[in-house]
N, C-alpha and C positions, 0 to 999 in steps of 0.2 A: 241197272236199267229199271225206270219204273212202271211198275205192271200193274193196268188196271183191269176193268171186268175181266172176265173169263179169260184170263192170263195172255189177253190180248197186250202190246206195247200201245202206252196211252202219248200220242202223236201231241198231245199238247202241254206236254212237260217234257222240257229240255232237258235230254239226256245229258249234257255236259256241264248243265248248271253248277254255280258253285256248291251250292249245298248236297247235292246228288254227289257231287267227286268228293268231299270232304265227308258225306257220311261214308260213302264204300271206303274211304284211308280208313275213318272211325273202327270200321267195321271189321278191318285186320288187326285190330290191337284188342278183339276181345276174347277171354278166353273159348278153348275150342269145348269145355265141359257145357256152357250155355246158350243152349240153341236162341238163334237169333234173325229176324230179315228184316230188311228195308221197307217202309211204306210212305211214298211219294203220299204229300196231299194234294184230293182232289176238291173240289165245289162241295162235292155230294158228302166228303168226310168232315167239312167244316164250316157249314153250315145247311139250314136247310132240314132234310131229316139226320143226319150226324151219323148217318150207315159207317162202316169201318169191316169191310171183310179181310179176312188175313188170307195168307197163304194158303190153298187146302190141302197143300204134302205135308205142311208145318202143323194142321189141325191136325191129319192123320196121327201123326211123328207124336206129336207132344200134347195135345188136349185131350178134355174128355170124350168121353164118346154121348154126353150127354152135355142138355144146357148146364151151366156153373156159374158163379160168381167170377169175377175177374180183378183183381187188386194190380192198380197202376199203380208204379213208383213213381214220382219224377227224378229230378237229378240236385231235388233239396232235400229228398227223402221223405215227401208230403205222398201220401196215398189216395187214391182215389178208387173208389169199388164201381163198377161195372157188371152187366151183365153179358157172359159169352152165348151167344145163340149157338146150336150144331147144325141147324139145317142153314143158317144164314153163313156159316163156318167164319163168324165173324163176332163185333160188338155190335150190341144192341142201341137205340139212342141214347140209353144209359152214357155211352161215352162221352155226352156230347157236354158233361159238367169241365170233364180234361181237358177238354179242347178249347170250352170256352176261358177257361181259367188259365189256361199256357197262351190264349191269344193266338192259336194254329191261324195260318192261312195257308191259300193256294200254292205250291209249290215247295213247302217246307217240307223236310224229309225225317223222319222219325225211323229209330232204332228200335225195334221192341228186341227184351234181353230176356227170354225167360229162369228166372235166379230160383226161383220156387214151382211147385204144383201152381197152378193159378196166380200166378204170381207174375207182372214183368217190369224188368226198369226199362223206364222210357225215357229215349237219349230225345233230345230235340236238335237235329242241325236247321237253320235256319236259313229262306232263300235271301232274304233280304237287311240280311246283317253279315258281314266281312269277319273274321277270322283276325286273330292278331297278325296270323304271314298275310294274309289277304292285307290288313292296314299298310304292314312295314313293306310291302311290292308298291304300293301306292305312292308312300310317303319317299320310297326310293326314288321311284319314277319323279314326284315332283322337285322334289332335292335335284336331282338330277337336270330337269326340263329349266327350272330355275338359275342353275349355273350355269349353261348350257347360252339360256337368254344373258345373262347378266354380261360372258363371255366375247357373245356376237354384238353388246353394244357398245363394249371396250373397242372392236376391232372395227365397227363403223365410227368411230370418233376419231379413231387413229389416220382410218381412210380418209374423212373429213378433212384433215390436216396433212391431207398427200404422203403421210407415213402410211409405210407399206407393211407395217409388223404391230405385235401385237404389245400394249406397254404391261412391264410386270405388273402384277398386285400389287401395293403400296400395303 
């Protein structure tokens, strides 16, 4: 589910969205040694001032207890440094080089993996790009809606000709 301010549920990100359901599968194939949560994009994370607060059990759990530096991974292995704020219990607009350079938008769902001290890889699921199962349900569906037509204009030609059945495939 994604959670925005004050661990309130933010009513304008669809819970069932693709990207939301495909990060939470993501998010059971990783191991259990590196803590990890979900962060929905909002307006405010991706563009604008470029705020980014994280979890604050997850800051308690695993951050400093001081500002730090913060080293983004992405998933080509390019890094990006950041600063973590502890009173913001988040990134600073320092983020906002990752965000612009991944192309984040509204509704995209990001994985932070912490792999290091100050360290995280950053999964990107994305709301508006399809998954290969995402293509191949589609490409089924239209294989399918296609044959499906091709089938009913065999069976009105046949009707047309007062045959009441359907002629083989040739």
């Amino acid at each position: 589910m994604c959670i925005g301010r004050k661990g309130q549920t933010d009513n304008s990100v669809d819970i069932s969205s693709s990207a939301q359901v495909r990060a939470e599968i993501f998010e059971t194939t990783l191991p259990a040694e590196f803590p990890h949560f979900l962060k929905c994009m909002l307006p405010s994370h991706v563009t604008g001032g470029f705020c980014l607060s994280f979890p604050k059990r997850f800051c308690v759990s695993h951050l400093p207890k001081h500002d730090a530096n913060i080293v983004l991974v992405d998933e080509d292995g390019d890094e990006f440094s950041t600063k973590y704020l502890i009173g913001k219990s988040g990134l600073s607009g320092g983020w906002r080089g990752f965000s612009i350079a991944h192309n984040l938008v509204e509704n995209d769902v990001l994985v932070f993996q912490l792999i290091e001290t100050c360290k995280f890889k950053v999964h990107i699921l994305r709301e508006n790009c399809l998954s290969p199962i995402d293509v191949a349900v589609v490409l089924m569906d239209f294989i399918v809606e296609a044959h499906n037509e091709d089938q009913n204009e065999k069976m009105n030609m046949c009707e047309a000709n007062e045959d009441k059945y359907l002629e083989p495939h040739e």
